[in-house]
C-alpha positions in Angstrom: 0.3 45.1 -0.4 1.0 46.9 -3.4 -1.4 48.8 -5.5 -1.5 46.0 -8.5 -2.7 43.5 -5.8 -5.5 45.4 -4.6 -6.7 46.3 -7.9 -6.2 42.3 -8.2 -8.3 41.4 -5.5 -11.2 44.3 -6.2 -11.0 42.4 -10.1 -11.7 38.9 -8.1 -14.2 40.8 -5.7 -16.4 43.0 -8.5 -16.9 39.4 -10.7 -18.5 37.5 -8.2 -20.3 40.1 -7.2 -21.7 41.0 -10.3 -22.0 37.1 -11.3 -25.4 38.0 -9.2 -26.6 40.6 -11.7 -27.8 38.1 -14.2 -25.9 40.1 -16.6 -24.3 37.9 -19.6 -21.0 36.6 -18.3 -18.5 37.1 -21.3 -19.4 40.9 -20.8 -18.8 40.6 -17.5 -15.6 39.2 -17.9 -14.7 41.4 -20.6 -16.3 44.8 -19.5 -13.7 44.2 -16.4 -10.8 43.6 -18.3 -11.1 46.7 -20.1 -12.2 48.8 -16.4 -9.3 47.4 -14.5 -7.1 48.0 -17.5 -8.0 51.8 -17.4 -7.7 51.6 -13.5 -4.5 50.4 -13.7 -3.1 52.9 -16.3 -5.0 55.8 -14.0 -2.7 54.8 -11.0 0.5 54.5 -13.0 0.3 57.6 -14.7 -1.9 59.9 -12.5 -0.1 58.6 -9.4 2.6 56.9 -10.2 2.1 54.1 -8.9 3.3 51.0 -10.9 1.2 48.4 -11.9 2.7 46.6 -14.7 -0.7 46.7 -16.5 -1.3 49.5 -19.9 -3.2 49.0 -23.0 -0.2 47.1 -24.4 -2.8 44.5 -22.5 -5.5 45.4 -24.9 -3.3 44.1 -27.5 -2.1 41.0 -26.3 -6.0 40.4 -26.0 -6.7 40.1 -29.5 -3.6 37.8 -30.2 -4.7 35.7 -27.3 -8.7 35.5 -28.7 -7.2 34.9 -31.9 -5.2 32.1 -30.8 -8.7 30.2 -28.9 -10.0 30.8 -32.4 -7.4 29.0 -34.3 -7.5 26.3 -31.6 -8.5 23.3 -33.5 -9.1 21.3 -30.3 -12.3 23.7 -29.8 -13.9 22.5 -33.0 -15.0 19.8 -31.1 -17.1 21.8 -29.1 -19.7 22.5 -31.6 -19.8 19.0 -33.0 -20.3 17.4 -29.9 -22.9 20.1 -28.9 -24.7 19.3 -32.0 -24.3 15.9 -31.5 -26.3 15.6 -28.0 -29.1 17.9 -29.1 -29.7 16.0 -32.3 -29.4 12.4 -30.2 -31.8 14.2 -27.6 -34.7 14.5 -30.8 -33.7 10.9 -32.0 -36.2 9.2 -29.3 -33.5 7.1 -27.9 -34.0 7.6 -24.4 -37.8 6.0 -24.9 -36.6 3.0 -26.3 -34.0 2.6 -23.6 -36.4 3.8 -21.0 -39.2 1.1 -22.6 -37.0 -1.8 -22.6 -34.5 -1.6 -19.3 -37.8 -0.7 -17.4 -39.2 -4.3 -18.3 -36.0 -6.0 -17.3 -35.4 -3.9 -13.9 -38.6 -2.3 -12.7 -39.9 -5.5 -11.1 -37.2 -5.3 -8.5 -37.4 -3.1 -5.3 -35.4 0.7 -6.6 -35.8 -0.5 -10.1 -37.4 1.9 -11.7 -34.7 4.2 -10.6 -31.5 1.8 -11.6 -33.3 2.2 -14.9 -33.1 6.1 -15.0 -29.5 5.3 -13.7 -28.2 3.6 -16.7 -30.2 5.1 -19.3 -28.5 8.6 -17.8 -24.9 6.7 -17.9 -25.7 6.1 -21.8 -27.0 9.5 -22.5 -23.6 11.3 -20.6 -21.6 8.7 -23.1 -23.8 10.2 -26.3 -24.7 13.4 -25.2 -23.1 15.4 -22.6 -26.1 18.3 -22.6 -26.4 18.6 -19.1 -30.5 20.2 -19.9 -31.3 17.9 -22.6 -30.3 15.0 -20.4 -32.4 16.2 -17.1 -35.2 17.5 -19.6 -35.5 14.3 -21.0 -35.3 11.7 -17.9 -37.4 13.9 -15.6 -40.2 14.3 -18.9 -39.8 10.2 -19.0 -38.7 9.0 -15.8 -40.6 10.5 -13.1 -44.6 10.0 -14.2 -43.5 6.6 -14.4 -41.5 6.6 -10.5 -44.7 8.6 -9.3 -47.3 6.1 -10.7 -45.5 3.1 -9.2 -45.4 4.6 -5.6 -41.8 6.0 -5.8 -41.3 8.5 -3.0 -41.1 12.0 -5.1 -37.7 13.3 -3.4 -36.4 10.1 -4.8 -38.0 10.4 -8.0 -36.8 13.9 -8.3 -32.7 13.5 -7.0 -32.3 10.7 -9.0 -33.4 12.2 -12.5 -31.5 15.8 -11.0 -28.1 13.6 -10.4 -28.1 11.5 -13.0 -28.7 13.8 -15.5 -25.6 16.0 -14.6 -23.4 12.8 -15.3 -22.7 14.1 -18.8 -20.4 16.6 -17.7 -18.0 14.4 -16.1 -18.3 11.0 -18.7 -17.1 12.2 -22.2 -17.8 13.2 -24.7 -17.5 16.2 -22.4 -18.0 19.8 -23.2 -16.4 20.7 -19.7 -13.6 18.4 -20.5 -13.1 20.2 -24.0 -13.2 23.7 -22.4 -10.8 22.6 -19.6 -8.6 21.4 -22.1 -7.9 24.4 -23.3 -7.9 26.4 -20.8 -5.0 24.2 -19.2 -3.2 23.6 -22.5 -3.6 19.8 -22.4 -4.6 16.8 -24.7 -8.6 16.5 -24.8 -7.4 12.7 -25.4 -6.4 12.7 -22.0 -9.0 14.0 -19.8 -11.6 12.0 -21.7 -9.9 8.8 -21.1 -9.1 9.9 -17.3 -12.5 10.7 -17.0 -14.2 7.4 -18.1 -13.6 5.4 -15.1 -14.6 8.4 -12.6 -17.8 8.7 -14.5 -18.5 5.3 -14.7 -17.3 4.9 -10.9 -20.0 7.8 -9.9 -23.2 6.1 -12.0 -22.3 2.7 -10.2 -22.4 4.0 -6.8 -25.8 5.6 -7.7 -27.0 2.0 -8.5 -25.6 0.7 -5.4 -27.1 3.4 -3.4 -30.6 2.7 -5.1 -29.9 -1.1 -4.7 -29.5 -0.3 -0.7 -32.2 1.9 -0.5 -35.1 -0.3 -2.1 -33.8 -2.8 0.2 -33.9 -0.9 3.3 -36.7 1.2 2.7 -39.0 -0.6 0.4 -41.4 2.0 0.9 -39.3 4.5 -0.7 -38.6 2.6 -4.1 -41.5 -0.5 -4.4 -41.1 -2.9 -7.0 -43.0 -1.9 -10.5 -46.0 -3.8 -12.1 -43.9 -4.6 -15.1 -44.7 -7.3 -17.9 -42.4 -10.4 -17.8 -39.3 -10.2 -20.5 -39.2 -12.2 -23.0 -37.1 -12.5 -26.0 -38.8 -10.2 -27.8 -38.4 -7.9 -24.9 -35.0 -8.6 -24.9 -34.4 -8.1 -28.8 -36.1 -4.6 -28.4 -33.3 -4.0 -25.8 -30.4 -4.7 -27.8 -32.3 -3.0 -30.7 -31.7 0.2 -28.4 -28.8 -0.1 -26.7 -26.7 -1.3 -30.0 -27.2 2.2 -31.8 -26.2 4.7 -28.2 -23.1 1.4 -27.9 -21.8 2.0 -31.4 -22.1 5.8 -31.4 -20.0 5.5 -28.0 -17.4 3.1 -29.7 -17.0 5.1 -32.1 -16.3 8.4 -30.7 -14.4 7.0 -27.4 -13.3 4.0 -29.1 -11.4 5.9 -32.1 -9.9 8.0 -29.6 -8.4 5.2 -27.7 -7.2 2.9 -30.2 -5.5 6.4 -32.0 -7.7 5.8 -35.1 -8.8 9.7 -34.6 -7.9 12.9 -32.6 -10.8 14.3 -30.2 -11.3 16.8 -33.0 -12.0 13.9 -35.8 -13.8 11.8 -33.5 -16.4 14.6 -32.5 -16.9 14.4 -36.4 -17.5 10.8 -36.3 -19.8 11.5 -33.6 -21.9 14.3 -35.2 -22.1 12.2 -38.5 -23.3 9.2 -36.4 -26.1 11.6 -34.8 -27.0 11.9 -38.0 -27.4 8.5 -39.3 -28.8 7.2 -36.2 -31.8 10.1 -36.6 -32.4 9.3 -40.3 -32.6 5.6 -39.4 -35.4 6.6 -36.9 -37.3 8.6 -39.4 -36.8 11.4 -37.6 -34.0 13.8 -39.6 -36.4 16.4 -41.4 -35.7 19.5 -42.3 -36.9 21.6 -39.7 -35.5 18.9 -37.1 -32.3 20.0 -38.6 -32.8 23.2 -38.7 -33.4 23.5 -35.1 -30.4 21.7 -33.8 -28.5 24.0 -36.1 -30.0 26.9 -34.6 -29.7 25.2 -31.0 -26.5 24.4 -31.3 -25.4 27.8 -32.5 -26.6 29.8 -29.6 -24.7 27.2 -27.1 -21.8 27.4 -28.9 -22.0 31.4 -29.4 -22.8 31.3 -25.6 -19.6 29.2 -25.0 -17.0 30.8 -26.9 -18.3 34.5 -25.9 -17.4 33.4 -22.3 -13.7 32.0 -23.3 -13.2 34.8 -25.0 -14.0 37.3 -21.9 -12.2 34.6 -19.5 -9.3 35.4 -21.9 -8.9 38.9 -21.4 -9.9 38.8 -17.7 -7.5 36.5 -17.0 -4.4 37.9 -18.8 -5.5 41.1 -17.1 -5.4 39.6 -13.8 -2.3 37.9 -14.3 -0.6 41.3 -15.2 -1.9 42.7 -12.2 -0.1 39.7 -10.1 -3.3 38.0 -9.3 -2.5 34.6 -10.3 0.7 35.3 -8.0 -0.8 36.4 -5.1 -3.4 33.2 -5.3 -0.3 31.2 -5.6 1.3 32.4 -2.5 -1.7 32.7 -0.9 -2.4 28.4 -1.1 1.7 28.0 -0.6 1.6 29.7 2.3 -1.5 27.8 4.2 0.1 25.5 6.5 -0.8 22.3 5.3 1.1 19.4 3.7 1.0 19.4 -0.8 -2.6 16.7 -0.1 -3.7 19.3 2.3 -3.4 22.2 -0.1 -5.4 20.3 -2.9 -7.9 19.8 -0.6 -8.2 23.5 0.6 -8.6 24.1 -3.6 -11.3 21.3 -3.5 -13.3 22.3 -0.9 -13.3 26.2 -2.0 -14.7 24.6 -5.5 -17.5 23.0 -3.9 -18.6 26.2 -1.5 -17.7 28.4 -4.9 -20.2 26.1 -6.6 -23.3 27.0 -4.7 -22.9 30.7 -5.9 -21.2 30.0 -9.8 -21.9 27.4 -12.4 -19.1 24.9 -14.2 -18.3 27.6 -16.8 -17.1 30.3 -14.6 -15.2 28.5 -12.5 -13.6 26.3 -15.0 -12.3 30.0 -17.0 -11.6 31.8 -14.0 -10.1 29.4 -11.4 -8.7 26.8 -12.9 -6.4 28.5 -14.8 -4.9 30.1 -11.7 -4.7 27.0 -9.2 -3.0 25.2 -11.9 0.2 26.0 -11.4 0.1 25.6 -7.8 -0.8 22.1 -8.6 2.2 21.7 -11.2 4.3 23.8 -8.7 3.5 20.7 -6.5 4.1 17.8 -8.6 0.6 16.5 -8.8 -0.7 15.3 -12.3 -2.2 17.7 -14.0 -4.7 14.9 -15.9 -5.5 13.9 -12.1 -6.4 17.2 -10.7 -8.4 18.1 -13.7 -10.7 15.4 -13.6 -11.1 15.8 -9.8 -11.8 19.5 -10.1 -14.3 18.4 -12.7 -16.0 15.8 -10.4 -16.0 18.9 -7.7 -17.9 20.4 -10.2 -20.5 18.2 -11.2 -22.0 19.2 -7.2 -22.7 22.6 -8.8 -25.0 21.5 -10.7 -27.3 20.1 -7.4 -26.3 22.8 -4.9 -29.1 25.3 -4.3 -29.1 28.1 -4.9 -28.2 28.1 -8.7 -27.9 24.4 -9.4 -28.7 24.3 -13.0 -30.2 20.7 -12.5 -32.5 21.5 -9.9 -33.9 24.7 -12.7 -34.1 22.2 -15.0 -35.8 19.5 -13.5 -38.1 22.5 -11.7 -39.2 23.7 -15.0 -41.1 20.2 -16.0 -41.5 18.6 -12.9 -45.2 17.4 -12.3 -47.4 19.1 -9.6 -46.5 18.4 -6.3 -42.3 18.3 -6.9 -41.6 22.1 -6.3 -38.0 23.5 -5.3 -37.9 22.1 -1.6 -38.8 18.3 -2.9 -36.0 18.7 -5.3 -33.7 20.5 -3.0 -34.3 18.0 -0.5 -34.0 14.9 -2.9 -30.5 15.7 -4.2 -29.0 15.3 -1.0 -27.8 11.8 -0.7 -26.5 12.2 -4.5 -24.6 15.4 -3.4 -23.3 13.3 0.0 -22.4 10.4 -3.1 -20.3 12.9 -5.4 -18.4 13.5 -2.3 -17.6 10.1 -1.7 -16.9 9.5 -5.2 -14.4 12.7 -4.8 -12.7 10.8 -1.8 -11.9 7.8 -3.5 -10.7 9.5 -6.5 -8.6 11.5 -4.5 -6.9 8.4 -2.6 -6.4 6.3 -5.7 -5.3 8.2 -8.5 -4.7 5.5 -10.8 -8.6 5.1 -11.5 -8.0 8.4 -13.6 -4.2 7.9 -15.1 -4.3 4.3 -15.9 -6.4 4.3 -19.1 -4.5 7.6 -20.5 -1.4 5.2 -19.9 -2.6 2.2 -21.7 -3.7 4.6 -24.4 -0.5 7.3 -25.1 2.3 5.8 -22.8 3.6 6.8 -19.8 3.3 10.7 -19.7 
């Protein structure tokens, strides 16, 4: 092994390990960068032993960050972000919650179909994983608990569902990943839809099953009887989250608008849709501004340390050695993707969605390419790998979430204990994308062509 390789895997090594510091992540990523750089130099000219890594590197970093910056693909990122937080103020979800409740929460699990759908239609207009998990667990799970729902239920359903709106675009992961693999946004959001859509369905199902099995677990609400008025104050709240949907994914589809224009569409329909409900002051504004600047800031600070960690590893031979590392298990091309796969989802109990979409993605990708797999295919099943880090202990961001407003009585271990089946579902939901790719390349195809 030569020296470069080592200093390689002691780069891989000191990142996860100091992912457990707490300390921010794009100066972790970019603090290494700049240590391994000097290490590297150290050997070459102290010791002379070659590296192929100097402050040349240092160089190519800024014309690399510039290039993310000039990246008009990422100008989504902030319109969608404000896009979510402003729908998240809007009072949507109530509406929804008010009306679907009436129509399903006299059936055994209904209650919790409701949460399903209403968290289907919040990934479509949203994507904030916190808002969306904030939001159903403040609205969903006093009225689960008051109807005799069991509280592990009460609490996985609101923790799963809510993570949907990292997988169903608008996407931020889908954005970042797009540009971090040099592909269209247009299609991973269209490869996603049907794996997204796929995943909330066999949550209903699941719920469906498990109200009739064990009514115990999911009784039947005291609801009011629907009537048309009922109804009419349904389609009064599902017509403005179905138009804002249409017109983001819909434009996109039909090639009316780029994902870049469309996220404009999208933010400009936040807005109308909030002044509409009376709800677009000033300071309502102001605060999604502000909100939506410190994600973004948040966001971009991490591509940009992803960027120079990764073109420093990549000059030390790291994404090299990973390659002949996964070429070399003895497995068959489906078993090496699987291998990839299931080192995501172990990965994912220790590192969140942002980490590993920067660091390892980037360098499984061309082992992937090398071995003629779609690249739209493997992207959207890495991101459905993914979407379990959000419910693995011990750093699932959903279960911290949900924790953080739960009622008395759901601490960590009801939680922790209630995302189970949904974590056991996500893997199904991998399995079957896995075995029939076309669920994520047909749509792309209808849309663009064959690719």
């Amino acid at each position: 092994m030569t020296g470069a390789e080592v200093l390689a895997i002691l780069m891989i090594v000191s990142f996860i390990a100091l992912i457990f510091t707490g300390f921010p992540i794009a100066w972790i990523l970019g603090g290494l960068a700049a240590l391994f750089t000097m290490f590297a130099i150290i050997l070459e000219v102290d010791f002379q032993i070659p590296t192929g890594v100097d402050w040349f590197y240092t160089s190519m970093s800024i014309d690399r960050v510039w290039n993310v910056m000039e990246n008009w693909v990422m100008v989504a990122l902030p319109m969608f972000i404000f896009m979510g937080i402003l729908l998240d103020r809007s009072g949507i979800a109530r509406s929804l919650l008010t009306g679907f409740s009436r129509l399903f929460g006299g059936i055994r699990g209904g209650l919790a179909i409701t949460v399903t759908i209403i968290g289907v239609l919040l990934a479509a207009t949203t994507g904030i994983i916190g808002a969306s998990v904030v939001l159903l667990g403040l609205l969903g799970i006093p009225v689960m608990l008051d109807n005799g729902y069991d509280k592990r239920l009460a609490a996985g359903t609101v923790a799963a569902v809510g993570t949907l709106g990292i997988l169903i675009p608008p996407s931020i992961m889908l954005v970042v990943m797009a540009d971090r693999m040099a592909m269209s946004v247009g299609d991973l959001f269209l490869g996603a839809l049907f794996p997204g859509v796929l995943l909330g369905g066999l949550y209903i199902v699941f719920l469906v099953l498990l109200g009739l099995i064990r009514p115990d677990l999911a009784p039947a609400a005291k609801t009011e009887p629907i009537d048309a008025a009922a109804l009419w104050d349904l389609i009064k709240a599902i017509v403005p989250a179905a138009f804002l949907i249409l017109a983001v994914l819909g434009s996109i589809f039909f090639g009316l608008a780029t994902p870049t224009e469309a996220a404009g569409v999208g933010a400009a329909g936040a807005l109308l849709l909030a002044a509409s409900k009376g709800v677009l002051t000033l300071s309502v504004l102001r605060e999604v501004i502000d909100e939506t600047s410190r994600t973004t800031a948040f966001i971009f600070g991490a591509i940009l340390g992803a960027v120079c960690f990764t073109l420093v590893l990549r000059g030390l031979g790291g994404d090299q050695l990973i390659e002949g590392l996964l070429l070399g298990l003895p497995f068959e091309p489906e078993g090496i993707i699987i291998c990839i796969l299931i080192a995501t989802f172990v990965l994912g109990f220790f590192l969140d969605w942002l980490e590993l979409t920067l660091i390892l993605l980037p360098l499984v990708a061309p082992v992937v390419v090398s071995l003629n797999f779609d690249p739209v295919w493997f992207t959207v099943l890495f991101a459905v790998c993914l979407q379990t880090s959000f419910l693995t202990p011990p750093v699932g961001g959903a279960l911290f979430y949900l924790r953080g407003i739960a009622p008395p009585g759901i601490d960590l271990g009801v939680i922790y204990r209630g995302v189970i089946p949904f974590i056991m579902i996500q893997l199904v939901a991998l399995v079957i994308i896995f075995q029939w790719e076309s669920l994520v390349t047909w749509l792309p195809e209808q849309a663009y062509g064959v690719r």
